[in-house]
C-alpha distance (Angstrom), angle and dihedral (degrees) to the residues before:
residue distance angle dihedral
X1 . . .
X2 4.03 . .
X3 4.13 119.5 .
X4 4.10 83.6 -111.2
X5 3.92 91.8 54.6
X6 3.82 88.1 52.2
X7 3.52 100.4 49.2
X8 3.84 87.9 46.8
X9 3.56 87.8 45.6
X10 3.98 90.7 51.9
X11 4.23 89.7 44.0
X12 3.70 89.3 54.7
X13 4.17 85.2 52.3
X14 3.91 96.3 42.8
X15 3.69 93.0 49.2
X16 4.00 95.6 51.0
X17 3.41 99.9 49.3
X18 4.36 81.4 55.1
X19 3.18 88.5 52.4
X20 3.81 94.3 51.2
X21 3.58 81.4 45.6
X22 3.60 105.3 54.0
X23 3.67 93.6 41.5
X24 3.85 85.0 53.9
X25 3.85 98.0 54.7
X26 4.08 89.6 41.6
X27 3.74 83.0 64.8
X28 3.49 90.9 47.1
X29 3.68 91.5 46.3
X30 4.07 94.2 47.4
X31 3.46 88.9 57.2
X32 3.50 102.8 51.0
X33 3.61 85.6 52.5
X34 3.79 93.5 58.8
X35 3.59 89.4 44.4
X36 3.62 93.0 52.8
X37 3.59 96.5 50.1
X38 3.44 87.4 54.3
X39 3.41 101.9 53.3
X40 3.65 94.6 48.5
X41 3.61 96.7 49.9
X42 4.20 80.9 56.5
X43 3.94 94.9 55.5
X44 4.02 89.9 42.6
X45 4.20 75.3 50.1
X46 3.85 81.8 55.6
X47 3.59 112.2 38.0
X48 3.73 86.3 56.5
X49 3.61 91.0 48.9
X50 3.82 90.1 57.0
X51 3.80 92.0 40.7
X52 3.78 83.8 61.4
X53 3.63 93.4 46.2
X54 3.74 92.3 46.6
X55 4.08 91.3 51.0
X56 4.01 88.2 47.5
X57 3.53 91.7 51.2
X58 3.62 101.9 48.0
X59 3.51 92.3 42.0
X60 4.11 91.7 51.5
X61 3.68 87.5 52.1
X62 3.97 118.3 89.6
X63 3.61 123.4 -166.7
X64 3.16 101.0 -125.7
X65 4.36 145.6 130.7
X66 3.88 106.0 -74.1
X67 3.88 105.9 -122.2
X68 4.01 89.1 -107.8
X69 3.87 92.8 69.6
């Protein structure tokens, strides 16, 4: 086998295992995004939650003389 079939030979090689690579870490990547997603949607979930709280709250409160006075 000639020095150029080798190198070819050793190209081909190098070039699979970065495409079994990349196809790894665009898994990765794909489900990061899902879990992202997800997560966001739960603290929009939550902030809206709280903003509920918050409007319940301040509406149940009355300014007004605390009995001690």
């Amino acid at each position: 086998m000639s020095n150029t079939e080798q190198t070819l030979i050793d190209l081909q090689t190098q070039v699979a295992f970065q495409e079994d690579t990349i196809d790894q870490l665009n898994e990765v990547v794909s489900e990061q995004d899902v879990r992202i997603r997800m997560l966001e949607k739960k603290i929009m979930s939550f902030y809206q939650e709280f903003q509920q709280l918050n409007e319940t709250i301040s509406n149940d409160v009355v300014d007004t003389r605390p009995p001690h006075y």
